[in-house]
Biopython code that builds the backbone (N, CA, C, O; Angstrom):
import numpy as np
from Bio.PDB.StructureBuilder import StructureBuilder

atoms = [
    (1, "UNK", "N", (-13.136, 30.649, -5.291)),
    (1, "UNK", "CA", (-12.959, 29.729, -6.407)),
    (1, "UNK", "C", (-14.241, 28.927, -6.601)),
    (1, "UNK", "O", (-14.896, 28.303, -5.766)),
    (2, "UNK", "N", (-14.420, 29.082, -7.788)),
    (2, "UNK", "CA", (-15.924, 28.024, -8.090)),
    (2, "UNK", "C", (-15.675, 26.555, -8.013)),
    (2, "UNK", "O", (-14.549, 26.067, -8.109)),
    (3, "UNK", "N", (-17.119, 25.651, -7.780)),
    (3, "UNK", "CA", (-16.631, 24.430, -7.470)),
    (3, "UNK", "C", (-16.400, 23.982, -9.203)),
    (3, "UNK", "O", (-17.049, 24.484, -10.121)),
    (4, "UNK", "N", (-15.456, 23.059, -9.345)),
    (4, "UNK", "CA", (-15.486, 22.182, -10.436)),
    (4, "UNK", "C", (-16.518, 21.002, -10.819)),
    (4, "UNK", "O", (-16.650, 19.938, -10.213)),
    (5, "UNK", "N", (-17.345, 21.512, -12.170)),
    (5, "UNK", "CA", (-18.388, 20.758, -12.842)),
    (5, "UNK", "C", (-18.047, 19.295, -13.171)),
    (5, "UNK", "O", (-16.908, 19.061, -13.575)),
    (6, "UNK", "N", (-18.920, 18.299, -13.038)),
    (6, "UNK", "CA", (-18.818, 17.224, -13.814)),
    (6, "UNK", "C", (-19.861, 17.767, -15.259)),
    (6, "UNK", "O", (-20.754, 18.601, -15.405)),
    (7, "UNK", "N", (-18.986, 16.527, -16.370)),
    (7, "UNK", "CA", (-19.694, 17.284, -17.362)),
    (7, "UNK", "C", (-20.652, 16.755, -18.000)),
    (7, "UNK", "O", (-20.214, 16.282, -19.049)),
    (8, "UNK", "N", (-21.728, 16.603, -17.889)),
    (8, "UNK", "CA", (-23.024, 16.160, -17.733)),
    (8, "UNK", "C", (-23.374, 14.991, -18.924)),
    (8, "UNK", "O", (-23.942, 13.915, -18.735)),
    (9, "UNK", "N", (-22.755, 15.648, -20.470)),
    (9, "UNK", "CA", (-22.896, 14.618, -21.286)),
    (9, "UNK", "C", (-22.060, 13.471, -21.370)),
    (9, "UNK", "O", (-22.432, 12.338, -21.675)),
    (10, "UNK", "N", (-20.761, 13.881, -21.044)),
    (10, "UNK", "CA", (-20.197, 12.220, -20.381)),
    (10, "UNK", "C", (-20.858, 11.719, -19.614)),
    (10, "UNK", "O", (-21.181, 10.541, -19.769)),
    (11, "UNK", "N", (-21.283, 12.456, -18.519)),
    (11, "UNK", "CA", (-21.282, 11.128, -17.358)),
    (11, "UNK", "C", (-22.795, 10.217, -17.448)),
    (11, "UNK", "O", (-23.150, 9.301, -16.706)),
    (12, "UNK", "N", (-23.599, 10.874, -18.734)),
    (12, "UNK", "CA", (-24.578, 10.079, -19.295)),
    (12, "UNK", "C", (-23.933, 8.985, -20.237)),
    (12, "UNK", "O", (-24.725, 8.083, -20.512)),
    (13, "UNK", "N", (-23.184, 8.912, -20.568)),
    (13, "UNK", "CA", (-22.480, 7.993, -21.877)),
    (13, "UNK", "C", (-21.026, 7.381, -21.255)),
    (13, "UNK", "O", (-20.160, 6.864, -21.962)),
    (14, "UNK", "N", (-20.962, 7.505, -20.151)),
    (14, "UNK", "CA", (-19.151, 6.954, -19.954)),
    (14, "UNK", "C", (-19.541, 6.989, -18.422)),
    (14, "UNK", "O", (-19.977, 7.883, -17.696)),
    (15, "UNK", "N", (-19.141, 5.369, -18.173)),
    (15, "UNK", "CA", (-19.019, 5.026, -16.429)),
    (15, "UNK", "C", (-17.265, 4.928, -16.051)),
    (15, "UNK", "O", (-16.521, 4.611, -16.980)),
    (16, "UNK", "N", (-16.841, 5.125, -15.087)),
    (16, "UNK", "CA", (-15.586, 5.098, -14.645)),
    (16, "UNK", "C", (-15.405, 3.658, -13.842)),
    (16, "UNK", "O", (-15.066, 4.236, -12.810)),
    (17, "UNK", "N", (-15.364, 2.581, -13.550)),
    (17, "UNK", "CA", (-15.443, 1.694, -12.646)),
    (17, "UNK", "C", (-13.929, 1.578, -11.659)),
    (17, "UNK", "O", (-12.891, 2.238, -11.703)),
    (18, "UNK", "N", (-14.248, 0.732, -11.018)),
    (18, "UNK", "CA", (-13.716, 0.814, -9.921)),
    (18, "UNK", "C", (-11.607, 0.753, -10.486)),
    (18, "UNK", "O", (-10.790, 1.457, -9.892)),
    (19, "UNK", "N", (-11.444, 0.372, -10.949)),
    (19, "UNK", "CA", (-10.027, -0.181, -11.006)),
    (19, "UNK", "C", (-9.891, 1.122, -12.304)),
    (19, "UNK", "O", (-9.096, 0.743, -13.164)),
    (20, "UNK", "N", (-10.440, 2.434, -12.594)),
    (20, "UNK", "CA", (-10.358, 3.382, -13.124)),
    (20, "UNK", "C", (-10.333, 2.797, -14.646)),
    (20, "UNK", "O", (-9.637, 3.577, -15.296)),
    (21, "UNK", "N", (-10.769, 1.829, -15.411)),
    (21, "UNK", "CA", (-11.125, 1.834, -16.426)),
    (21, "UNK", "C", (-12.453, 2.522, -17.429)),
    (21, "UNK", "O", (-13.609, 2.251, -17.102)),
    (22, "UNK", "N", (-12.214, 3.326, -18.527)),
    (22, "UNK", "CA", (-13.990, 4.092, -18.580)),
    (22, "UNK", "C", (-14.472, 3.406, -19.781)),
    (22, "UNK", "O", (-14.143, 3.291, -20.962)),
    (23, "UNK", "N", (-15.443, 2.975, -18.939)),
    (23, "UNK", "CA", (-16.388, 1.937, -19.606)),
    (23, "UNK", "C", (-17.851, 2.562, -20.567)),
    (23, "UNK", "O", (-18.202, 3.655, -20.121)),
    (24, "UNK", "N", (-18.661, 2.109, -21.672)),
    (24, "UNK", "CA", (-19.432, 2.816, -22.652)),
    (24, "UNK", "C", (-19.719, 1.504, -23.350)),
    (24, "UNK", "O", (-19.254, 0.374, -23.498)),
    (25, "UNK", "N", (-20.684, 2.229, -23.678)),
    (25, "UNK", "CA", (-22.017, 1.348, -24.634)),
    (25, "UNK", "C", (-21.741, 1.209, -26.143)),
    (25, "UNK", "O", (-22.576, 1.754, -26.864)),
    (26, "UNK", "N", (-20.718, 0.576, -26.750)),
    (26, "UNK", "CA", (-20.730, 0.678, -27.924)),
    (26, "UNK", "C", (-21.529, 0.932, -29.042)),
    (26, "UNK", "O", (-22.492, 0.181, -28.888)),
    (27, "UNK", "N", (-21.745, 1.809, -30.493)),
    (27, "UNK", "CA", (-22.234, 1.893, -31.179)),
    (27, "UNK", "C", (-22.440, 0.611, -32.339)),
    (27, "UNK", "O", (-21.762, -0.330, -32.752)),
    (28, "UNK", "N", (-23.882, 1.220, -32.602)),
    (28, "UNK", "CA", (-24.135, -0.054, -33.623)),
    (28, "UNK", "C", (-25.593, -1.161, -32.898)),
    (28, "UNK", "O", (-26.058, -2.178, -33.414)),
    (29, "UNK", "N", (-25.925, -0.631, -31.856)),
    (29, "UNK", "CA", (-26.863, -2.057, -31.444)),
    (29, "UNK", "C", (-28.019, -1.760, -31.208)),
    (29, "UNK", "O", (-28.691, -2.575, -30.575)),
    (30, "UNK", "N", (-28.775, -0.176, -31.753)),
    (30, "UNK", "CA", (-29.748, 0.465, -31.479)),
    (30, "UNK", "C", (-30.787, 0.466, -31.998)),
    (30, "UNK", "O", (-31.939, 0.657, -31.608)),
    (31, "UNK", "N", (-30.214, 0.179, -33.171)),
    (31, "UNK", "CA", (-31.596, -0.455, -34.656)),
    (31, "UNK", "C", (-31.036, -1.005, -35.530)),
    (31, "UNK", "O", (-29.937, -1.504, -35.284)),
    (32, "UNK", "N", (-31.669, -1.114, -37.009)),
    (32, "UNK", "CA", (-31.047, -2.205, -37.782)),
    (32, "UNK", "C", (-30.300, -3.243, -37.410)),
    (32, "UNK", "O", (-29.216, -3.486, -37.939)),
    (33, "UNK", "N", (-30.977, -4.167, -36.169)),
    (33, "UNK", "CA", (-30.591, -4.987, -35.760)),
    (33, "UNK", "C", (-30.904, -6.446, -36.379)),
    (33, "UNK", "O", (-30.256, -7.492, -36.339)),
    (34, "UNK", "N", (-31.984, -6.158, -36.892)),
    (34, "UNK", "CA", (-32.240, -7.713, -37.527)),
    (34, "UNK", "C", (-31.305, -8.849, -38.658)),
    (34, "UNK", "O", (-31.256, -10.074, -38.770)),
    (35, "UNK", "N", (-30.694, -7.776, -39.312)),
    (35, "UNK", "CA", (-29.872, -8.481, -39.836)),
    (35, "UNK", "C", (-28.469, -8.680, -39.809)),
    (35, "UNK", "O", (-27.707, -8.804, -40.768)),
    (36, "UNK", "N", (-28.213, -8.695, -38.562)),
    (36, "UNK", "CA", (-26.954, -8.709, -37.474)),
    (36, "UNK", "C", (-27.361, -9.732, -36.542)),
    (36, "UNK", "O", (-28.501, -9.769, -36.079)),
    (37, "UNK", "N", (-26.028, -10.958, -36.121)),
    (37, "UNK", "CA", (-26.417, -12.385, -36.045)),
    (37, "UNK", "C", (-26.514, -12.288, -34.395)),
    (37, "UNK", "O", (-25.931, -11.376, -33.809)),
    (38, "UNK", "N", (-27.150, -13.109, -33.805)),
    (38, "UNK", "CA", (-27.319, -13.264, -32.543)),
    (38, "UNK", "C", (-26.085, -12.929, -31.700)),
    (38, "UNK", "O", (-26.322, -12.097, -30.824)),
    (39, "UNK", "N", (-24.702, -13.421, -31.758)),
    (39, "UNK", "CA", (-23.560, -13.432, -31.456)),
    (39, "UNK", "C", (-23.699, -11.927, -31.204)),
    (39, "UNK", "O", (-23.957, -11.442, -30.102)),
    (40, "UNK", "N", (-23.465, -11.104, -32.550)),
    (40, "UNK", "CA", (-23.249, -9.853, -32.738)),
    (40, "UNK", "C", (-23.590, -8.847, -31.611)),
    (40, "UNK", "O", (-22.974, -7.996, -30.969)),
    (41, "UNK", "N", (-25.381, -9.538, -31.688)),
    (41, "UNK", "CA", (-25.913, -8.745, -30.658)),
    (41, "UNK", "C", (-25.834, -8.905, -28.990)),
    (41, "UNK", "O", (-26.074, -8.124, -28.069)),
    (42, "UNK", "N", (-25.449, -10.092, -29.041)),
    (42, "UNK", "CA", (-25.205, -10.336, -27.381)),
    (42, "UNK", "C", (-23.756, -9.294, -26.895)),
    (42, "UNK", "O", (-23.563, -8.585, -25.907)),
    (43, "UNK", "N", (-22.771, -9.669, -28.315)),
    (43, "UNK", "CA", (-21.364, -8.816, -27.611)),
    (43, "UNK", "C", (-21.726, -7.565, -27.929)),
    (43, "UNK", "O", (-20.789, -6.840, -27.595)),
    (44, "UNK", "N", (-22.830, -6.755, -28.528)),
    (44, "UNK", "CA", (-23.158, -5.327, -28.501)),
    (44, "UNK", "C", (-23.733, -5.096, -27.314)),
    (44, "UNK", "O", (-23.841, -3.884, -27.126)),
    (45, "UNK", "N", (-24.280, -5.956, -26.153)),
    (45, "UNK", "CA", (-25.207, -5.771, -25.598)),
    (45, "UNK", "C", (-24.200, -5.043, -24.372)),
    (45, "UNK", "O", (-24.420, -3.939, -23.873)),
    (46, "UNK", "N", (-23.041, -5.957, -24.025)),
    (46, "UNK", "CA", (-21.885, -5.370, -22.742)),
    (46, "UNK", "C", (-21.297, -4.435, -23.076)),
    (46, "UNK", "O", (-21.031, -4.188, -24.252)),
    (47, "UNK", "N", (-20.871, -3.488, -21.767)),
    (47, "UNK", "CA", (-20.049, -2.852, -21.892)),
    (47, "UNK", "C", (-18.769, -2.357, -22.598)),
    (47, "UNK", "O", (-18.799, -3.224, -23.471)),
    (48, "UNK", "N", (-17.770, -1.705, -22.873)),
    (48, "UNK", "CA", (-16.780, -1.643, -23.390)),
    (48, "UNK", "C", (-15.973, -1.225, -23.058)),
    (48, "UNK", "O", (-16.372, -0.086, -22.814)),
    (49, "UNK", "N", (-14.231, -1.274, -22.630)),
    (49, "UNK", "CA", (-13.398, -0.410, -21.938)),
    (49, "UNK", "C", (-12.625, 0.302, -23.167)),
    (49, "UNK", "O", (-11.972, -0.403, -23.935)),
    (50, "UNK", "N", (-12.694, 1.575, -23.335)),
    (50, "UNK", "CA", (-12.264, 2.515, -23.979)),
    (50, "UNK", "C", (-10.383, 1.710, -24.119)),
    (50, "UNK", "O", (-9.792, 1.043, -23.271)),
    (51, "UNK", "N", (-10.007, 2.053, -25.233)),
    (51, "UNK", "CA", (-8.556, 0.984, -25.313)),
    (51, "UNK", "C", (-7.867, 2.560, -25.445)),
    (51, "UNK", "O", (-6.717, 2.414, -25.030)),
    (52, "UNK", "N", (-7.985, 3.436, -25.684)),
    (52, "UNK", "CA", (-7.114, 4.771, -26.023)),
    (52, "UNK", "C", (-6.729, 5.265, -24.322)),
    (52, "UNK", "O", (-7.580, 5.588, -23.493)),
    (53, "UNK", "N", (-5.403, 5.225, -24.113)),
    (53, "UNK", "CA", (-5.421, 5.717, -22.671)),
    (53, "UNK", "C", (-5.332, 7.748, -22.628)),
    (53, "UNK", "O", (-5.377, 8.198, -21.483)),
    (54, "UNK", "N", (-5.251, 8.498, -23.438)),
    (54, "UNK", "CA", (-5.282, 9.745, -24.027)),
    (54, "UNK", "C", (-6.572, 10.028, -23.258)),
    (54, "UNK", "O", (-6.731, 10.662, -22.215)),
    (55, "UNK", "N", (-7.702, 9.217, -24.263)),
    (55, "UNK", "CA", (-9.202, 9.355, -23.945)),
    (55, "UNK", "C", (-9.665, 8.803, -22.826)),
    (55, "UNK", "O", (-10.753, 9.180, -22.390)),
    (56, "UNK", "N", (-9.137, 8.098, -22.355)),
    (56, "UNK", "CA", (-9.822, 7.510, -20.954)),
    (56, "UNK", "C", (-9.230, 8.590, -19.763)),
    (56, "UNK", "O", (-10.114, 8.862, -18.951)),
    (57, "UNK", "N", (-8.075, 9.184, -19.518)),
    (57, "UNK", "CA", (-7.293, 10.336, -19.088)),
    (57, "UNK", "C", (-8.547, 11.317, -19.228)),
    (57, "UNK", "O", (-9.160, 11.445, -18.168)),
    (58, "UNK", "N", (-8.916, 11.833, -20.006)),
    (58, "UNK", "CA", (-9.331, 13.308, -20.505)),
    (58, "UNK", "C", (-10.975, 12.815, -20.096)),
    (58, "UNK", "O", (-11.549, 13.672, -19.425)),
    (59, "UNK", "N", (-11.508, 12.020, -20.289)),
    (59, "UNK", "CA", (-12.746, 11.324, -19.992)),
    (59, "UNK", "C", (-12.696, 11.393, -18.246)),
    (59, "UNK", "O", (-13.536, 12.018, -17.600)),
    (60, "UNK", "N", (-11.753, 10.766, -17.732)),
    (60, "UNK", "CA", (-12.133, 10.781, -16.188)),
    (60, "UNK", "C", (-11.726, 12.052, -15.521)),
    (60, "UNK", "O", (-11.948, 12.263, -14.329)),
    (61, "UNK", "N", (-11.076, 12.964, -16.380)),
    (61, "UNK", "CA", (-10.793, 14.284, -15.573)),
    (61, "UNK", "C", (-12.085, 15.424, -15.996)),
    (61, "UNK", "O", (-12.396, 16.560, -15.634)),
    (62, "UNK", "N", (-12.557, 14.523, -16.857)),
    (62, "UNK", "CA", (-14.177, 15.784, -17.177)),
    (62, "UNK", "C", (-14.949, 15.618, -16.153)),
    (62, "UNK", "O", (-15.386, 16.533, -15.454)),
    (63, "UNK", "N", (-15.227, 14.076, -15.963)),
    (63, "UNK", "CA", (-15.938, 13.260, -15.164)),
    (63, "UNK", "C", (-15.738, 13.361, -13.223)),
    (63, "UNK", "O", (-16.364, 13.057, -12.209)),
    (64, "UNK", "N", (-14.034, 14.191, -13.756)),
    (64, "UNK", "CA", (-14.127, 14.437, -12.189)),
    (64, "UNK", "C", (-14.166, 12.823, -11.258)),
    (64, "UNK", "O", (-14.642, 12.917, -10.126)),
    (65, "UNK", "N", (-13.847, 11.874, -11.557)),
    (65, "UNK", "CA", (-14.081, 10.529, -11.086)),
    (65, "UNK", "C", (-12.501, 9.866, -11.213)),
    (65, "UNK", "O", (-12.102, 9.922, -12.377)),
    (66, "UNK", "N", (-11.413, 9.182, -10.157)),
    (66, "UNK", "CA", (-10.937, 8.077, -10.557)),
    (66, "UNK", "C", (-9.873, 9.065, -11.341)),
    (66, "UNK", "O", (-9.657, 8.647, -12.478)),
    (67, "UNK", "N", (-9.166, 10.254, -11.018)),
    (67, "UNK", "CA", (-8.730, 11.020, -12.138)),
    (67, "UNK", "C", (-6.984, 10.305, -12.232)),
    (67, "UNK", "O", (-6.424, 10.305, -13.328)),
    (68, "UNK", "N", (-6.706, 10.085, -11.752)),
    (68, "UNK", "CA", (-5.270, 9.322, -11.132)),
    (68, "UNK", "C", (-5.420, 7.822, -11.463)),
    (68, "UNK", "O", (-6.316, 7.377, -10.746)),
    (69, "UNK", "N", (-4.932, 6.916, -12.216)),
    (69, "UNK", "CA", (-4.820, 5.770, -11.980)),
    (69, "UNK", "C", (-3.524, 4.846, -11.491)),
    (69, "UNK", "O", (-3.518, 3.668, -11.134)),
    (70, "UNK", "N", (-2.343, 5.871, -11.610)),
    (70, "UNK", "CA", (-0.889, 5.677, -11.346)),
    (70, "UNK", "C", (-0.706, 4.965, -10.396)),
    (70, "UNK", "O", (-1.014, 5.768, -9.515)),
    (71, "UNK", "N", (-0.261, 3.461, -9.526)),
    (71, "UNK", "CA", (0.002, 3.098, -8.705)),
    (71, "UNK", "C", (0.472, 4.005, -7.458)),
    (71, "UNK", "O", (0.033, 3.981, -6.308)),
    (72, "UNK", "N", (1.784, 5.047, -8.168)),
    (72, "UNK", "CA", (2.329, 5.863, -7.432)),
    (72, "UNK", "C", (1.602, 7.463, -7.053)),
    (72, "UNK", "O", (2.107, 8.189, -6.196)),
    (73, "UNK", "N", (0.521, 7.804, -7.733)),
    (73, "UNK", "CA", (-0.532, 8.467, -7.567)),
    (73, "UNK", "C", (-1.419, 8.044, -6.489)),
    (73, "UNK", "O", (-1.644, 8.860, -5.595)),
    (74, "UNK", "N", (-1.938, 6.926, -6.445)),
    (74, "UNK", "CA", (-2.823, 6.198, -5.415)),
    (74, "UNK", "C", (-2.226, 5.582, -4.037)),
    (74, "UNK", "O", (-2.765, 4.990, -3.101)),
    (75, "UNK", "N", (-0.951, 5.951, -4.290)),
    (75, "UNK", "CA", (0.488, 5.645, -2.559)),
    (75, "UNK", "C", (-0.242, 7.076, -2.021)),
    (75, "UNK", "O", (-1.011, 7.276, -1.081)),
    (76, "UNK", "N", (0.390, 8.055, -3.122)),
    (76, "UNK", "CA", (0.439, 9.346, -2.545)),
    (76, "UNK", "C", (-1.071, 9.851, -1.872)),
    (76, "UNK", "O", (-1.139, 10.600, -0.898)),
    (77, "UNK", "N", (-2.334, 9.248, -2.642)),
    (77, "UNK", "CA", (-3.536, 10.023, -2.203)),
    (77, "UNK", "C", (-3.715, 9.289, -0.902)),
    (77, "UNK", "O", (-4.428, 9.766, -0.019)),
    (78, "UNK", "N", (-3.074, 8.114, -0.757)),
    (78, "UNK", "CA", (-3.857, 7.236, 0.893)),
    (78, "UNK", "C", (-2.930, 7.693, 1.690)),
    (78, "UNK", "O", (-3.469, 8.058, 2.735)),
    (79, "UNK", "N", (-1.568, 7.886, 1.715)),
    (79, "UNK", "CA", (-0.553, 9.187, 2.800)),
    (79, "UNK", "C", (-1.564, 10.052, 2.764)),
    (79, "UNK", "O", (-2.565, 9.639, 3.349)),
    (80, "UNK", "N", (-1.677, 11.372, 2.164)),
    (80, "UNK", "CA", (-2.641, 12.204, 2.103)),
    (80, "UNK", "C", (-3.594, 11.760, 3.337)),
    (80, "UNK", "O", (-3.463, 11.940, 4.548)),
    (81, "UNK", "N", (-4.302, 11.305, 2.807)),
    (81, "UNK", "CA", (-5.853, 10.805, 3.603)),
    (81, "UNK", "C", (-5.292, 10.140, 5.032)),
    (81, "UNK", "O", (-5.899, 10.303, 6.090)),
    (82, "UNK", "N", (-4.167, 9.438, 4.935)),
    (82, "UNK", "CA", (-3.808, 8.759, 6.860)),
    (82, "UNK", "C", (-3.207, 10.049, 7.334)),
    (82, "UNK", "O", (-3.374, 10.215, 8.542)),
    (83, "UNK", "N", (-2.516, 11.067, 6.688)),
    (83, "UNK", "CA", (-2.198, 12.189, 7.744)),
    (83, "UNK", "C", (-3.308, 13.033, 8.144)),
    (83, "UNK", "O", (-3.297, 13.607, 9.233)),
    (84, "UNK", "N", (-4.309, 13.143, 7.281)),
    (84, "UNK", "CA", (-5.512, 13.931, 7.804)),
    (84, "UNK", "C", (-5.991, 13.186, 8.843)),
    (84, "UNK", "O", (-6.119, 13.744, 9.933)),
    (85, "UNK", "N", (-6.311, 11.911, 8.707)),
    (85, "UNK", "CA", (-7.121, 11.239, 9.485)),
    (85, "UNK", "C", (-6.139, 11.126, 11.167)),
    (85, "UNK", "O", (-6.537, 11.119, 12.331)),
    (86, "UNK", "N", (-4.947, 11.064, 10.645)),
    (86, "UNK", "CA", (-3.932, 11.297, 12.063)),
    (86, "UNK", "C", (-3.812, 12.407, 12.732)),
    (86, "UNK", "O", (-3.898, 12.404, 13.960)),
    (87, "UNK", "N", (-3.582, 13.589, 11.982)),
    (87, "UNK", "CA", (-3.796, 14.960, 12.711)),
    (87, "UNK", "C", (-4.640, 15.124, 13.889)),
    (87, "UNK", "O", (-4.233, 15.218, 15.047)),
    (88, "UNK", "N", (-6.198, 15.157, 13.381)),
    (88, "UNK", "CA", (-6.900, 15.523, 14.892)),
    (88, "UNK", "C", (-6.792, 14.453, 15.958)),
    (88, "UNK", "O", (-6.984, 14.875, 17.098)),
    (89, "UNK", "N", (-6.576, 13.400, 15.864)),
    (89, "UNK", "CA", (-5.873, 12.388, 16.818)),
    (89, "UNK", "C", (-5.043, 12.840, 17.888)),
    (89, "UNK", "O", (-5.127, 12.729, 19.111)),
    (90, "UNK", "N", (-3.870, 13.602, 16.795)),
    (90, "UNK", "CA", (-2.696, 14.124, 17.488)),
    (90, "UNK", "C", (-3.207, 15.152, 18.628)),
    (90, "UNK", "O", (-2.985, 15.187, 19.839)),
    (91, "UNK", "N", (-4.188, 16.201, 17.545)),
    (91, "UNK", "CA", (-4.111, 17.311, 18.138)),
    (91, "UNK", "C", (-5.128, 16.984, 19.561)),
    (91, "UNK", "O", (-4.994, 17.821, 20.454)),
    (92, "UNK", "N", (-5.864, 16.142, 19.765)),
    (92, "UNK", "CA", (-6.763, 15.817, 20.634)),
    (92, "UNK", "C", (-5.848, 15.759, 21.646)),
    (92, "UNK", "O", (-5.917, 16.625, 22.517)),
    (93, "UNK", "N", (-5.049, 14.960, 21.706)),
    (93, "UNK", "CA", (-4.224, 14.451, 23.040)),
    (93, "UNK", "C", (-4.626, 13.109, 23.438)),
    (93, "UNK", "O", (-5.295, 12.278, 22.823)),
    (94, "UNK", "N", (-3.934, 13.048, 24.907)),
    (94, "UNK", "CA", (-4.476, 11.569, 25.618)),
    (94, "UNK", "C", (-5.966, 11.713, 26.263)),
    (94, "UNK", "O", (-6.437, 12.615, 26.957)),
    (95, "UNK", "N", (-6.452, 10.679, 25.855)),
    (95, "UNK", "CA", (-8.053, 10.637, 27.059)),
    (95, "UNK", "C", (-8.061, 11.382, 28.467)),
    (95, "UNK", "O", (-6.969, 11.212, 29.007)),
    (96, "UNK", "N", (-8.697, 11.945, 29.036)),
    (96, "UNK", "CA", (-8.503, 12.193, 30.526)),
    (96, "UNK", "C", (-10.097, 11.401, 31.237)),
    (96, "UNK", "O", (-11.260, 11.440, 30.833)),
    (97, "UNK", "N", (-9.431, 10.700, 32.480)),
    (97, "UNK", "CA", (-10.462, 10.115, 32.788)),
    (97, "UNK", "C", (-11.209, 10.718, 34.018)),
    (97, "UNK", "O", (-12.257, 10.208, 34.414)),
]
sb = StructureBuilder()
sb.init_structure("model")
sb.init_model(0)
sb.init_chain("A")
sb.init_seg("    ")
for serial, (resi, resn, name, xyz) in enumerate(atoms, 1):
    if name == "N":
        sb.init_residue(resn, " ", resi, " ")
    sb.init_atom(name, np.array(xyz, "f"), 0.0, 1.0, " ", f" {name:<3s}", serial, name[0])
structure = sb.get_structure()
């Protein structure tokens, strides 16, 4: 099985941050700026969290990043991860001294 791509022109234009919101540079603040008021340009200047949850879904599964945001998705991936991390524990045994 081939590995799965991230897809290169998102992940130039769309950040995923931590609490899985996907964040982007709004349009509009690149030129013809002069006659657009200071205000304008400061709130063009931050980030933006995508408000469509469809697109933020389909955005972080291109991106390969954060693909799950479900409370009950993120129970299930840290079980996951403590039984791996418990297994070779198990399988080790007790110390011998």
């Amino acid at each position: 099985m081939p590995k799965m791509k991230t897809h290169k022109g998102l992940k130039k234009r769309f950040k995923v941050s931590a609490n899985g919101k996907v964040m982007h540079k709004p349009c509009g603040s690149s030129h013809l700026n002069s006659h657009k008021s200071g205000k304008k340009i400061r709130n063009l200047r931050r980030k933006k969290a995508l408000k469509v949850g469809a697109d933020s879904a389909r955005i972080r599964k291109a991106l390969r990043d954060r693909e799950s945001t479900s409370p009950a998705a993120h129970e299930a991936a840290e079980a996951a991860h403590a039984a791996e991390v418990a297994a070779p524990a198990a399988l080790a045994g007790p110390p011998t001294a």
